[in-house]
Every structure is written in structure tokens, then in C-alpha cells.
PLY file of the C-alpha trace (Angstrom):
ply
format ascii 1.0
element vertex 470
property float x
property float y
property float z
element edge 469
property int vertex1
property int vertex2
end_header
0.00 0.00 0.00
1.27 3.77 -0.73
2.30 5.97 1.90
-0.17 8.64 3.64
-1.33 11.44 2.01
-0.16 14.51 4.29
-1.73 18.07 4.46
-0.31 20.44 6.68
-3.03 22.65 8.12
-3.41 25.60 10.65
-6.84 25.72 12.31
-9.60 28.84 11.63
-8.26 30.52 14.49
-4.48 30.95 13.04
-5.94 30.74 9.09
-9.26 32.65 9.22
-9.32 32.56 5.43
-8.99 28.71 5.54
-6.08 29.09 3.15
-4.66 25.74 4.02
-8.35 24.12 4.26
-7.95 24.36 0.84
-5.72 21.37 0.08
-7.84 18.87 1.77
-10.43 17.52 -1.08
-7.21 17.07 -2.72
-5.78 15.11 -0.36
-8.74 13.54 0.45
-9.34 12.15 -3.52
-5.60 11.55 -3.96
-6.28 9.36 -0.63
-8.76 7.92 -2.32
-7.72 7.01 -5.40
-4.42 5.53 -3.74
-5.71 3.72 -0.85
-3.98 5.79 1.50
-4.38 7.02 5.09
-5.06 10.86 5.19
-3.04 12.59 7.20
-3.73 16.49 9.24
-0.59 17.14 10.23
-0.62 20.84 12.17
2.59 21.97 13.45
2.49 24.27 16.48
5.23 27.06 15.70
7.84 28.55 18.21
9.38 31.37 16.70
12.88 32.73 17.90
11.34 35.58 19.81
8.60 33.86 21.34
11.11 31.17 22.40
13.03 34.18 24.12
9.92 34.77 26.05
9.08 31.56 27.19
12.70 30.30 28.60
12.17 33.18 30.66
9.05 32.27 31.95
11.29 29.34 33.68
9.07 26.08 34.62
5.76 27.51 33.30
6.96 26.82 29.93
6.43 22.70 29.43
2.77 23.27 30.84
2.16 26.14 28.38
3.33 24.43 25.52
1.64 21.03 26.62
-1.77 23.66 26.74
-1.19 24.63 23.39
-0.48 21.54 21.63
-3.96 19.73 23.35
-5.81 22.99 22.19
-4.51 22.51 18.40
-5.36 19.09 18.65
-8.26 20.09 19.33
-9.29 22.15 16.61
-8.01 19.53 13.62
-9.50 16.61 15.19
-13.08 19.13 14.43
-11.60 19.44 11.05
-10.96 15.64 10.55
-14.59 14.60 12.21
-16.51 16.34 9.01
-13.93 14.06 6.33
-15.29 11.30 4.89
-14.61 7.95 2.68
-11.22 7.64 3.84
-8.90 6.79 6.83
-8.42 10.13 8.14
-5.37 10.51 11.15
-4.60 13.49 12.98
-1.20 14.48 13.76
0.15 17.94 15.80
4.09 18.24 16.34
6.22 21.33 17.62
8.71 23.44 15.70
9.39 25.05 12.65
6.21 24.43 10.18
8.60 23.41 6.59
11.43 21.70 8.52
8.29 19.27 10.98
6.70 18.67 7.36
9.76 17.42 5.58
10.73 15.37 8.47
7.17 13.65 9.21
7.05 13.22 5.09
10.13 11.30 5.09
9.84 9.20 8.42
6.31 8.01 6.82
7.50 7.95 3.82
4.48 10.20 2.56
3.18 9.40 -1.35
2.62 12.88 -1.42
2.67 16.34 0.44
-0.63 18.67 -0.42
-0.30 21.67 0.36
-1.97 25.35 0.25
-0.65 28.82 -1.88
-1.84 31.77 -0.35
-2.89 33.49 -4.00
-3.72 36.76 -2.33
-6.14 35.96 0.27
-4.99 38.94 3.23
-3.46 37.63 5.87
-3.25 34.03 5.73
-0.37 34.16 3.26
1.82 35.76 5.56
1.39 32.21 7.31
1.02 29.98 4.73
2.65 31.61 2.07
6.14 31.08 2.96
6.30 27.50 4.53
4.54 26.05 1.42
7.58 27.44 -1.05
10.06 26.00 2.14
8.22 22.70 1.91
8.68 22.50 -2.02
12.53 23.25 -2.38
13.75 20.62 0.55
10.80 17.89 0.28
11.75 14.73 -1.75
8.50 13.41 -1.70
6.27 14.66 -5.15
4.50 17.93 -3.71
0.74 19.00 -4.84
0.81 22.70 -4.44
-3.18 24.18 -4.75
-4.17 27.31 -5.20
-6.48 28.72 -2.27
-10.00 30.13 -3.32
-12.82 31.79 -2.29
-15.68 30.05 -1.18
-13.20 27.04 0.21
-14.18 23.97 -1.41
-15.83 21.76 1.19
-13.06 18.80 2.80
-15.17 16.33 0.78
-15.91 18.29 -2.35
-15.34 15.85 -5.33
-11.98 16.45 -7.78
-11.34 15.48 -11.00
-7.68 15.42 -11.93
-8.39 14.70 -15.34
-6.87 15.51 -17.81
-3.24 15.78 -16.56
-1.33 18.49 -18.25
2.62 17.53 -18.70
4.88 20.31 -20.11
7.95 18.32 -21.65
11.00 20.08 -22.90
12.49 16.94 -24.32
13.95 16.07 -21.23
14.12 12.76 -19.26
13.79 15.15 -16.22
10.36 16.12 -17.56
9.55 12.83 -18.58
9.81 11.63 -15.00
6.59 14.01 -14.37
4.27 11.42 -16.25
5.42 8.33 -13.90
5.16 10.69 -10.67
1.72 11.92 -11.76
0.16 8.38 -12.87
2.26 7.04 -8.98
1.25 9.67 -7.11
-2.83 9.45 -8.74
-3.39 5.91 -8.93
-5.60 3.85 -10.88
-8.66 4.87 -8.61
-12.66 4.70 -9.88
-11.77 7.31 -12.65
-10.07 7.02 -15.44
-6.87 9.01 -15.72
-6.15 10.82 -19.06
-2.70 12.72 -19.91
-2.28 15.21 -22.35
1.33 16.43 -23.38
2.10 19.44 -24.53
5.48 21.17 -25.35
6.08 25.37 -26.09
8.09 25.98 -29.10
10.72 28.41 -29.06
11.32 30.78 -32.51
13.95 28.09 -33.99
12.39 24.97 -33.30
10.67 22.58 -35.98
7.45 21.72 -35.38
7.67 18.46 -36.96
10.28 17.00 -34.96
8.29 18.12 -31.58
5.28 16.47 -33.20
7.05 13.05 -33.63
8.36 13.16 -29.97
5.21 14.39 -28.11
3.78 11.22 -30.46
5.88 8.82 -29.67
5.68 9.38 -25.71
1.70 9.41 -26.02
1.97 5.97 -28.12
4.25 4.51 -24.97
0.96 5.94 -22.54
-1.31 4.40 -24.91
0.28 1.28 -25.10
0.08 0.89 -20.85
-3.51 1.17 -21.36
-3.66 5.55 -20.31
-5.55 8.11 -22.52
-2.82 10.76 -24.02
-3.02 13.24 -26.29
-0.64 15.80 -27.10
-0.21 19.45 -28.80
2.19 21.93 -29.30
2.34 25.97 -28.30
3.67 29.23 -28.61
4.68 32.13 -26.71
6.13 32.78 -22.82
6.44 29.31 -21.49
4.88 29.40 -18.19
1.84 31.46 -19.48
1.57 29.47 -22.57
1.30 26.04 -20.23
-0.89 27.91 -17.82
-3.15 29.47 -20.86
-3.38 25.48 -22.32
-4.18 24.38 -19.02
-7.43 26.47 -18.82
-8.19 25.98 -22.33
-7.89 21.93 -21.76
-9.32 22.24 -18.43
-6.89 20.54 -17.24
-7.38 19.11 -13.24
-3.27 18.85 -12.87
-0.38 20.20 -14.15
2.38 17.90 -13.61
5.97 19.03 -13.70
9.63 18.28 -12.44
11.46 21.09 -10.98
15.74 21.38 -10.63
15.24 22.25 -6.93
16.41 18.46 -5.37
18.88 18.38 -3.25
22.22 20.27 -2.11
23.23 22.91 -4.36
19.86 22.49 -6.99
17.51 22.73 -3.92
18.45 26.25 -3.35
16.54 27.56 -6.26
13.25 25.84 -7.51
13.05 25.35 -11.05
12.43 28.43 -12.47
9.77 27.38 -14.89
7.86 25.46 -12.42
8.14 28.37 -10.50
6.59 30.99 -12.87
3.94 28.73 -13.54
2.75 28.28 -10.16
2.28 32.03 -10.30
0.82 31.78 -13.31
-1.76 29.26 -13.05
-4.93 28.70 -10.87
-4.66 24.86 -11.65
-3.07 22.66 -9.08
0.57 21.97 -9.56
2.16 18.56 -8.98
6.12 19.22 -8.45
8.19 16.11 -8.64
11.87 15.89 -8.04
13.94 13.65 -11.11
16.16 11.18 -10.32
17.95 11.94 -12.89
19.46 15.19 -11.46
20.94 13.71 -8.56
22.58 10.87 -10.35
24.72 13.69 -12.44
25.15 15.94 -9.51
26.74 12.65 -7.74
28.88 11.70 -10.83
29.59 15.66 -11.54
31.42 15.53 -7.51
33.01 12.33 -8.00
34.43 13.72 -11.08
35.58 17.10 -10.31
34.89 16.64 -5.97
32.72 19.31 -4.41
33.18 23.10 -5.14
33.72 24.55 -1.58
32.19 28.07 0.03
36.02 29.70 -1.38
35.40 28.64 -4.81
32.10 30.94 -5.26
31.94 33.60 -2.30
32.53 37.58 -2.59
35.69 37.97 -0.92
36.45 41.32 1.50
33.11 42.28 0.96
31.64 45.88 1.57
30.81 46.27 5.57
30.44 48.99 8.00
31.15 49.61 11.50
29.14 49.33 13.99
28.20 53.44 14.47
27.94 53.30 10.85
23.77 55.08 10.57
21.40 53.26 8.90
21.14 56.45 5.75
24.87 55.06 5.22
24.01 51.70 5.03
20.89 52.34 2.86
23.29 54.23 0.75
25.65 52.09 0.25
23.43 49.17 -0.39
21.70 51.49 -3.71
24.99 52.80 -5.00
26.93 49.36 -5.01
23.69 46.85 -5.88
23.90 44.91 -3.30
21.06 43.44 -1.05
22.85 42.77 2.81
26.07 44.91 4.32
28.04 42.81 7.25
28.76 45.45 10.63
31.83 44.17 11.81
34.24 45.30 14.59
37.27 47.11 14.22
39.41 43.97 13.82
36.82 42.85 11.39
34.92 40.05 13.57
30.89 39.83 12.45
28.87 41.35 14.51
25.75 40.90 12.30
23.81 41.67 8.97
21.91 44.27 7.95
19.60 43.15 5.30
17.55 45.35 2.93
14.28 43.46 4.04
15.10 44.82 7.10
14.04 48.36 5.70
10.47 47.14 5.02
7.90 46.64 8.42
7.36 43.07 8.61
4.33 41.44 10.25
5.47 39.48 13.78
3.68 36.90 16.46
2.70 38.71 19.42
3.35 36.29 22.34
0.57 34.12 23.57
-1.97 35.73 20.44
-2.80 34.12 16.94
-2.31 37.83 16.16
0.90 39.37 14.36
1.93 42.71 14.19
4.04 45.32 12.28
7.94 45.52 13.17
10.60 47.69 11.91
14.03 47.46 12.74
13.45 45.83 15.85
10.77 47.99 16.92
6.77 47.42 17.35
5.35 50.35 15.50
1.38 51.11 14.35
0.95 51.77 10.48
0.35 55.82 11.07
3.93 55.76 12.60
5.85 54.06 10.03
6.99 57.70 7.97
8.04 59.03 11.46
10.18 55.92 12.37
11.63 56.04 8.90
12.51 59.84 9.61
13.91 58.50 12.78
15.53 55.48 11.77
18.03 57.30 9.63
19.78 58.02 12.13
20.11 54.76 13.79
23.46 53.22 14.42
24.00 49.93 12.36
25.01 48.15 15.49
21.43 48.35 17.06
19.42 47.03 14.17
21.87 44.23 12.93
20.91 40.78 13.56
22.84 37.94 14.03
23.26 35.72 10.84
21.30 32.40 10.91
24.12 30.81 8.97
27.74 31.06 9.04
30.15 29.00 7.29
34.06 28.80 7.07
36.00 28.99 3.47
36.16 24.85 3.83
32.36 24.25 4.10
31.35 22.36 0.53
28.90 23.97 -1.64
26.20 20.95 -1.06
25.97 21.79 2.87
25.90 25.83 2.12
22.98 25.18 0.01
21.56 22.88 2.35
21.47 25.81 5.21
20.44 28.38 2.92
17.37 26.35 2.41
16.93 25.36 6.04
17.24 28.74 7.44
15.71 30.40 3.96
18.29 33.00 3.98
19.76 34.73 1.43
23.09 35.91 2.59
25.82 33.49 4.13
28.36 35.42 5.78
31.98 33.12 5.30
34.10 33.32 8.65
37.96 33.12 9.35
38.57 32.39 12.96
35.61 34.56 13.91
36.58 37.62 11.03
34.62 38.07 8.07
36.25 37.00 4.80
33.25 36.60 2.08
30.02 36.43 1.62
28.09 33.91 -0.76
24.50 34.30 -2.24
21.86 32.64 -3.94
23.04 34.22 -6.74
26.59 33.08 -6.57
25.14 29.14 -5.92
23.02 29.66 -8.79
25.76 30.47 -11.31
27.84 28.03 -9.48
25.29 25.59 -11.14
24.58 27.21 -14.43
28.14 27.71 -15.51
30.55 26.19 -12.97
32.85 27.60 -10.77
36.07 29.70 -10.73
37.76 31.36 -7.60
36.08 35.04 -7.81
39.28 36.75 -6.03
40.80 37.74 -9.74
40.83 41.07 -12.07
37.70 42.40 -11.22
36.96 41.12 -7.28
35.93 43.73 -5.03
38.66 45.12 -2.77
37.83 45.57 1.18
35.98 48.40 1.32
34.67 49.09 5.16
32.66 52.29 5.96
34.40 53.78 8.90
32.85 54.49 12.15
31.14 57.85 12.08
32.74 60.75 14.23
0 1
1 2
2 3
3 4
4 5
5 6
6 7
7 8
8 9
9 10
10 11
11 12
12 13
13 14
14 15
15 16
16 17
17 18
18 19
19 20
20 21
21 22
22 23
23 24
24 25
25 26
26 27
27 28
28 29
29 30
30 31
31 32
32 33
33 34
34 35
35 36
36 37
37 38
38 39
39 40
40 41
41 42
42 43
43 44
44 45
45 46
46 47
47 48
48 49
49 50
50 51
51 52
52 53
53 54
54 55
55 56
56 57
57 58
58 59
59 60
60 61
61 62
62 63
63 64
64 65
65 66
66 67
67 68
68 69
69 70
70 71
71 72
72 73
73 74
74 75
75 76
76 77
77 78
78 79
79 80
80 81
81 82
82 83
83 84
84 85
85 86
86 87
87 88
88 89
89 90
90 91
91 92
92 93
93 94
94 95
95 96
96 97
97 98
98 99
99 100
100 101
101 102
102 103
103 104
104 105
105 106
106 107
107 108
108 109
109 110
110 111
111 112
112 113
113 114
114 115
115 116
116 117
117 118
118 119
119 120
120 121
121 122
122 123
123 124
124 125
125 126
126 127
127 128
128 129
129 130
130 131
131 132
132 133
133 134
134 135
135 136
136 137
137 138
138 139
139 140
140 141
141 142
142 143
143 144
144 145
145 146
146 147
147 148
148 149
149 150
150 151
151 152
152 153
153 154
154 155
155 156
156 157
157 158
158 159
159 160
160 161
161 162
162 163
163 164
164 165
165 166
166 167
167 168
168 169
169 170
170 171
171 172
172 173
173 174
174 175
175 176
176 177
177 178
178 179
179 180
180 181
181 182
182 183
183 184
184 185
185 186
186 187
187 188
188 189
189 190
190 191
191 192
192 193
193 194
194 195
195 196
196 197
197 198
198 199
199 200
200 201
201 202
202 203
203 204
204 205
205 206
206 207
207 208
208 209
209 210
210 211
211 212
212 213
213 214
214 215
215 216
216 217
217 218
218 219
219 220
220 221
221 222
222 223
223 224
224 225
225 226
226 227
227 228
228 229
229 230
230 231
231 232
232 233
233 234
234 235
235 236
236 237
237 238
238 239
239 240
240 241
241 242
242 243
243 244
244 245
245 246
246 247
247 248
248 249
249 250
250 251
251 252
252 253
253 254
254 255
255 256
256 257
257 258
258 259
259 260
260 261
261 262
262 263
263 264
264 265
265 266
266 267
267 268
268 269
269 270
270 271
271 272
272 273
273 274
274 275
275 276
276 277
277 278
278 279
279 280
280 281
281 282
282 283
283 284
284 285
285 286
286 287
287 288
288 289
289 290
290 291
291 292
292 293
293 294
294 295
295 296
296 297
297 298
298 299
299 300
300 301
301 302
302 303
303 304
304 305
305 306
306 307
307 308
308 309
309 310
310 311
311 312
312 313
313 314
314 315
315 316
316 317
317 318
318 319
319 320
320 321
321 322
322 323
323 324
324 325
325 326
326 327
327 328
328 329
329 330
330 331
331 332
332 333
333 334
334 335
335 336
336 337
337 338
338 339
339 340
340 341
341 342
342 343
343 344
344 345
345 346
346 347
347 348
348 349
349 350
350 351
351 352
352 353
353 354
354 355
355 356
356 357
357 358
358 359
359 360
360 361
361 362
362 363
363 364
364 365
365 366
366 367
367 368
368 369
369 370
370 371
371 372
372 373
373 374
374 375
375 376
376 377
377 378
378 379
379 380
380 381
381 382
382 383
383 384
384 385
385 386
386 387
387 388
388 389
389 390
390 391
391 392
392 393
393 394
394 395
395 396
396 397
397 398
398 399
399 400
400 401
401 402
402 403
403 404
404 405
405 406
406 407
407 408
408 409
409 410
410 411
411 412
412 413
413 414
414 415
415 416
416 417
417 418
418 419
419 420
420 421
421 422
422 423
423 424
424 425
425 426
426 427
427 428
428 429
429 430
430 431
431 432
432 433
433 434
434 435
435 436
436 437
437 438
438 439
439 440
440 441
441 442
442 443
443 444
444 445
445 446
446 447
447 448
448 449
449 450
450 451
451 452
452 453
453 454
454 455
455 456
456 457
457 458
458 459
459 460
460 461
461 462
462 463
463 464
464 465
465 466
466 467
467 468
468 469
């Protein structure tokens, strides 16, 4: 028998929207079709801050915790009563929502993870949003990623996944999609029909496409599956997203290059743009095929290490360095973080140009979140006066500490893997404590697209640090 069906779900209370209520009738059917336990799986978040709070709250802490794990338990056992015509279990865990969901997917060994997008539906997506794009660049498992709506389909509102839509570029890394999608589906009580499809670019032959996307739907044919196939043109993800619609399709089904180490750092950028583009649910799968020439590509060459790709001497500031400098200095030289370090160079922490922008933070012991800038709790009318003020703050009282440090030695796999874990941006590369480089997503994604060479030649930025103010 396959694996459980998991969807990760916040009850109304956290998700008032029902953003992640979304994803159950397609758990429920995929369930279904499979054979498959359902499972609920709510994860009770402690955030850094709130953490903070509660080790200082001493012994009260395991009771508190204990409190709010029976209470969420609760509320998705309600959830799971109204579910029916399959095994439904409910499971609640503490700790950080993508990194509980990976873990509980592979321990089970989950056929699938079904999950929620936020769309645009208020504040739910500053919830959901973000853990369901976590979830899809580290999970192994194939990931169903559907788009919330308004009204929220009823938890045993029946889905058709027919016909499957499978973008193939001529790849056997797309190809994989069709053997995920007809895995992950089943045989079930309805039929399941495929229909490939494949954009054309300005220099490609039609005919040639047309024999291919033949030849594959003769294979599916042959197994005993409905497939059809046709060809398109224009922007790729809009084009699959248009056909989708026009095919009315219930599935799109398509790999992605996010699968492990270095690759995971950045989903595929196709299957990317279409899940923006597209109302229809997305099945993301991750090829095999990938990881077999990542493996041979290390055994080859062995692994490029954090030297081989990081800024070296980057731009940082001291610590009394204001925050107009370090705005400054992040527009004139492009860049999107500035180090403060100490006058002998050690990191003291990063100052990050999301940190410019109020972001939306738990209030302790509340389902509520509200706005923070630079460390501060602020109302929306105040925001233009704490900008005015904020310019001159020192750069030492708004840094944070970075969630991920490495050392010059640390292999490019690992980075990626903590970039992902921590979903962080900027990896500040130590020395004995001193800063020495800096590597970004955009330095691991060229790493991948055109290999690697040391960056401190012709060219490399020298070590520029903003002096301490007077």
C-alpha cells in the first residue's frame, strides 16, 4: 500500500481565510484514489522571539506548551470529524512548520505532500505563504501545491484530476513528471487521461516536436492511459498555464531542478513561474535523474567549496555606521545585505535590505501578528516618522545575528543545504571569527549554471569598510 497522504493545516483561528483548508479535497481524492491514510498534520510554531519569552518564563513553559499543543489538537481533530470515505489521522508536532513537514514526510515515507498557496487571500499568506515554497525546495516526496479560493471547497468536495497536463521540454527530467503523476494518482474509480504538450521556441521545428510528443503518447497508450498531445507558442509558463485552462486541465504535472544540495536552493524556475501563473493545481516532482549527475559531476571534479564561489572582502560597515549610510551604500553598489563588523573585522551581524520594510510578527501568547521595523513594534500611522527617525540609527542596534555562518572549507552541497533550512539569502563566510566573504543565492546559482572559478581575480571587489562615524 502507498504511503499517507499529508496536508499540513493551521486551524480557523491561526488561518481565518482557511487558506490551508484548501488542500484537503485534494488530499482527500488523492487518498482515495491511492488507498492511503489521510493525514492532518498541524505543526504548532515557536518562533525565535517567542522562544526568548518563554525560557524566561522558567518552569511555566512545558505546561504552556503542553496547553497549546492539546488545544490545536483540538481544533483539527473538528476538522478531521466532518472528512469522509477515507482513513483520516490526525497528527500535531512542535517546531518550525517546513522543517516538521519534511521530516514527518520522510519518516512516513508520505506518497505525497498537499499543500496550500496563499494566491492573495490577506493575511493568511503571511502564514502559509512562505512555509509552502520552504516545503517545495527541501521535500523529496512529489508535492501537490493548490491554489487557495474563495468560497473554500468543502473537505469532501469531489476532484477530477483529469486531464493531466505535462509540459515536456524533451527532457528525461520532464519525462519523469508522467510516472510521478500516474504514482502519485493511482488507478482509482476514474479514469486518468494525460495530455502532453510542449512550447516551441522561434527556432524549433514543429515536426520534430510532433514526432516526440507522439511517440511518448503511443508509450501511454500502449500501458492502457488516454494521451493526447499538442504543441504551443509564446512565454512558457503562461503558454502552459493558458493550455491548461483551455484543456481544463485538473493537474499540471511538472519536475522542478530544486532536489537536493546545491539544486535545492533555487526551484526550477519554470515550475516556479507557472505556479504564479496558473490557478490549476501543480504537482512538483523531483527527477532522479538530477541527482545521479550531480553525484557523478562531484566524484568527477569533488565538491566546489564556500572559497570557490563567495565575494571575498566584501563591503561592511562599522558598527556606528547610521542606517542612511548603510541604505546608501546598499543602492549605490547593488547589493542586497552589508556585514557590521568590529574594528578587527569580527561579524557582529547583517543588515539586510528586508530589514528596511515593516514586517508582520507573532505577538506572544496571540494568533495575532503585528508590524515591526528594525526591531521595533510600531502602528501603520507611525511608520513615515520611524523612517525619519531610523536614519539616524546606528548599524550596530538594528543588525541581527546571521542564521548561517560557514568557514571557506564548508562544501557547496551543505551551504545550500542551510540556505534552504534557514531560507536566507546571505551566508556570511568566517575566518577564525573575522569576516572574509560572503556567498549568495546568486553566486550558488551560477555556481550551477556555468561552474565555478575562484572570484578573487581582475575584477573582485577590494575591502571596502565604511568607517565608524565621528
Amino acid at each position: 500500500m502507498a504511503g499517507p497522504v499529508v496536508v499540513p493545516v493551521l486551524p480557523t483561528y491561526l488561518d481565518p481565510e482557511r487558506v490551508t483548508h484548501c488542500a484537503i479535497p485534494y488530499g482527500r481524492a488523492i487518498a482515495q484514489r491511492l488507498g492511503s491514510e489521510l493525514v492532518l498534520l498541524s505543526v504548532v510554531e515557536i518562533t525565535e522571539s517567542l522562544r526568548s519569552y518563554l525560557e524566561a518564563e522558567g518552569e511555566q513553559v512545558e505546561r504552556l506548551i503542553r496547553r497549546w499543543l492539546e488545544q490545536r489538537r483540538e481544533a483539527i481533530d473538528r476538522l478531521a470529524a466532518v472528512v469522509d470515505g477515507v482513513r483520516t489521522r490526525v497528527e500535531v508536532v512542535l517546531g518550525e512548520p517546513a522543517q516538521e513537514i519534511v521530516a514527518f514526510a520522510n519518516q512516513h515515507q508520505a506518497a505525497v505532500i498537499v499543500m496550500s498557496s496563499h494566491g492573495r487571500l490577506g493575511v493568511a499568506r503571511l502564514l502559509v505563504g512562505s512555509v509552502t515554497f520552504s516545503v517545495m525546495q527541501r521535500a523529496q516526496q512529489p508535492a501537490l501545491v493548490v491554489r487557495a479560493r474563495v468560497p473554500v471547497p468543502a473537505p469532501n468536495a469531489p476532484v477530477s484530476f483529469s486531464p493531466v497536463l505535462v509540459p515536456l521540454d524533451g527532457s528525461s527530467l520532464a519525462e519523469e513528471a508522467i510516472d510521478t503523476a500516474l504514482a502519485v494518482l493511482g488507478q482509482g474509480h476514474e479514469p486518468l487521461e494525460l495530455h502532453l504538450f510542449h512550447v516551441l521556441t522561434n527556432d524549433e521545428e514543429p515536426v520534430r516536436w510532433e514526432d516526440y510528443l507522439q511517440s511518448i503518447a503511443q508509450r501511454l497508450q500502449d500501458r492502457g492511459y488516454s494521451a493526447t498531445w499538442s504543441l504551443g507558442h509564446g512565454p512558457v509558463a503562461e503558454t502552459i498555464a493558458q493550455e491548461a485552462v483551455e484543456r481544463r486541465a485538473g493537474l499540471i504535472a511538472m519536475g522542478t531542478h530544486g532536489l537536493s544540495g546545491v539544486r535545492r536552493v533555487l526551484l526550477g524556475s519554470t515550475a516556479e513561474h507557472v505556479l504564479h501563473a496558473t490557478t490549476v493545481p501543480l504537482l512538483l516532482h523531483r527527477p532522479r535523474a538530477v541527482r545521479r549527475a550531480l553525484e557523478e559531476q562531484h566524484a568527477a571534479a569533488g565538491p566546489l567549496r564556500a572559497r570557490d564561489i563567495m565575494t571575498p572582502n566584501p563591503i561592511t560597515v562599522g558598527a556606528d555606521a547610521t542606517l542612511e549610510q548603510v541604505a546608501k551604500l546598499m543602492l549605490d553598489h547593488q547589493i542586497g545585505a552589508v556585514p557590521v563588523v568590529d574594528s578587527e573585522g569580527r561579524l557582529l551581524g547583517l543588515i539586510r535590505e528586508e530589514d528596511f520594510l515593516a514586517r508582520e510578527r507573532p505577538i506572544p501568547f496571540s494568533a495575532f501578528r503585528a508590524p515591526q521595523l528594525f526591531g521595533r513594534w510600531v502602528t501603520p500611522e507611525r511608520l513615515e516618522e520611524i523612517y525619519a527617525e531610523a536614519r539616524s540609527l546606528q548599524a550596530g542596534e538594528v543588525a541581527h545575528p546571521p542564521e548561517v555562518t560557514v568557514t571557506e572549507e564548508t562544501p557547496l552541497s551543505e551551504l545550500a543545504e542551510h540556505m534552504v533550512a534557514a531560507n536566507v539569502r546571505h551566508v556570511p563566510v568566517l575566518r577564525d571569527g573575522k569576516l572574509v566573504g560572503i556567498v549568495t543565492r546568486h553566486d550558488v546559482l551560477k555556481a550551477v549554471a556555468h561552474g565555478s572559478t575562484p572570484r578573487g581575480g581582475a575584477g573582485a571587489p577590494s575591502d571596502q569598510h565604511l568607517p565608524a562615524t565621528d
